[in-house]
N, C-alpha and C positions, 0 to 999 in steps of 0.2 A: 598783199600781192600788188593790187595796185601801187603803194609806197611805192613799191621795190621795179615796178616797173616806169615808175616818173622820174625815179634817181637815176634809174640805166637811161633815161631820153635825153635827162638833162647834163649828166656825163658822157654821153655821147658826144652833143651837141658842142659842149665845152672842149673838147680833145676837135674836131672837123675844124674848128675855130681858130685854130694855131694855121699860121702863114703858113707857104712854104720854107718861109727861109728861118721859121719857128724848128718846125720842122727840123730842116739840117742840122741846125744847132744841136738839140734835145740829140739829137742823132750822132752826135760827134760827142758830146760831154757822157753820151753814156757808155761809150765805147769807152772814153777817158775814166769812166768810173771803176769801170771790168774789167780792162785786157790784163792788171795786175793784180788783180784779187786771188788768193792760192785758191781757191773753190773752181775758178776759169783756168788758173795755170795746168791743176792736177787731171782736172778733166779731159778724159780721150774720146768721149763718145757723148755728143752737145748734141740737143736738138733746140729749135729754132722756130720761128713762123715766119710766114711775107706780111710785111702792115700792110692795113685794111681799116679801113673806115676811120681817120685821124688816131689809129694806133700808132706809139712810138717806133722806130722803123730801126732793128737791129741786125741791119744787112751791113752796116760796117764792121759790127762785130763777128759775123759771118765771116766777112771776108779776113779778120783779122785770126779766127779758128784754123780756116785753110792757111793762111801762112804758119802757124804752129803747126801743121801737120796733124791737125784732131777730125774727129770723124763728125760730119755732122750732121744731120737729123732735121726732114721737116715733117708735119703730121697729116695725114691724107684722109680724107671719110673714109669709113672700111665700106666694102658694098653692103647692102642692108640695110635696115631702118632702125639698125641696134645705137645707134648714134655713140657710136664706138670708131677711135683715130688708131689710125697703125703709121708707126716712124717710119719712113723710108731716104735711103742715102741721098745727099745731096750733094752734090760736083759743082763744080765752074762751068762743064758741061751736062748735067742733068736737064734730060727733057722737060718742059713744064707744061701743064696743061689746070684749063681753070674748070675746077668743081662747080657745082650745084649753087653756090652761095658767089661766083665769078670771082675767087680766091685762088690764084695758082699752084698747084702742089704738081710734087713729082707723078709721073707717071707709075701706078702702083709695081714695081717687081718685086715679085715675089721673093725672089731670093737676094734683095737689097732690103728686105724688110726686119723692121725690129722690132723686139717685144719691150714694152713700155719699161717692164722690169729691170731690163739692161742695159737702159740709158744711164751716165753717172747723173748728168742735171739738165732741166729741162726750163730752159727761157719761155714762159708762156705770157699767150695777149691778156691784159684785161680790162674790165668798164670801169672798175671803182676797188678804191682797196683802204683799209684800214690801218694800223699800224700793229694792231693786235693779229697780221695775217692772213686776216678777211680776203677774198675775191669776190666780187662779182664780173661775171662772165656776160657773153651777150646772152647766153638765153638758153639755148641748147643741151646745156650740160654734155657735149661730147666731154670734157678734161677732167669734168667729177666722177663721169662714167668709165673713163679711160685708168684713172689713178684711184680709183675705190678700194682697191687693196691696201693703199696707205692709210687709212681710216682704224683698219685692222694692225696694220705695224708703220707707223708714222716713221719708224728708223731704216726701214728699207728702204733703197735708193730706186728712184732716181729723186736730187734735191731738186723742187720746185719754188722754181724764181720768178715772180712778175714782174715784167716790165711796164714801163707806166710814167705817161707825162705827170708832174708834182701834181698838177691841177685836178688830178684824177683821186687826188686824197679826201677823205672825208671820217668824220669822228670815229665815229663803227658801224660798221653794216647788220643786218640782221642776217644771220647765216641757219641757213636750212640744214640737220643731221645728214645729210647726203655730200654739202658743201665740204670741197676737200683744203686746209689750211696752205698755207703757203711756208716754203723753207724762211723766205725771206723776199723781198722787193726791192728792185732796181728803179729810180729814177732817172732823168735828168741831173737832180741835184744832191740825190743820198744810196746809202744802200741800208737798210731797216732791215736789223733781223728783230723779231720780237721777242720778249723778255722769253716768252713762254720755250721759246726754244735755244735758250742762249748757250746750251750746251752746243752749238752748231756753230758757235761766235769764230772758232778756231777757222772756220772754213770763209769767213769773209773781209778780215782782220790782219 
């Protein structure tokens, strides 16, 4: 545990490290990476994050969802201590208000809410990734808690895609039975689906 908490300080660390104008960049070539992938074309119902904490920042991709006319999705703490995220709609004009962690999410409505199950793919943050589909997350485990169903049927949707500066790569992580795999991972400079899932090759190809 300790290991595994010096790697998430020092991947941390290294992602805060990026300029802004690092930043932009990473922010523009990954939008260059996605807006023609058929996994991003076919999909109607995209959820998203706001970057936080030298995460990569995929609000131009966002905004390039809402010109296609796709629905899309950010994730809110559910109230409780079940540390469980509920999707809710996000607009050009969606209210924002900043959570517990000063991360802005929509305002919860209710009836703008989604069940995780009925998202097609799900662009999530993360600390460190591997290429065999690893995450490490910050700590929390809301996204293992949220997508634990997948563990059970790995082919149900919604696909999970990391985003992530290159520098956030490392050999292989050590993954906990709880840790939920990733479809695949978006960089800056790649898009990695791992072998283990290459029947899913069709969706980013």
């Amino acid at each position: 545990m300790e290991n595994r908490q010096t790697l998430r300080k020092t991947l941390r660390a290294r992602r805060r490290a990026l300029s802004p104008r690092q930043q932009q960049q990473a922010a523009q070539q990954l939008l260059r990476k996605l807006k023609q992938q058929p996994l991003f074309l076919r999909s109607q119902r995209v959820a998203f994050y706001l970057p936080n904490d030298g995460e990569i920042d995929p609000r131009p991709l966002i905004r390039e969802a809402w010109r296609r006319g796709k629905h899309c999705y950010l994730p809110v703490l559910a109230p409780g201590s079940d540390n469980h995220l509920w999707f809710v709609r996000h607009t050009p004009t969606t209210p924002l208000q900043k959570n517990r962690f000063g991360i802005p999410e929509p305002k919860a409505l209710h009836q703008h809410r989604f069940l995780a199950q009925q998202l097609d793919v799900v662009f999530l943050p993360l600390v460190g990734f591997d290429r065999q589909g690893g995450r490490m997350g910050m700590g929390g485990g809301f996204y293992d808690r949220s997508f634990a169903f997948k563990l059970a049927s790995p082919s149900h949707k919604p696909y999970l895609v990391g985003l992530a500066h290159h520098c956030q790569q490392v050999d292989q992580l050590q993954l906990a039975h709880w840790d939920i795999p990733l479809s695949a991972i978006a960089t800056d400079r790649e898009i990695i689906v791992p072998a283990a899932r290459a029947i899913q090759r069709d969706f980013f190809t």
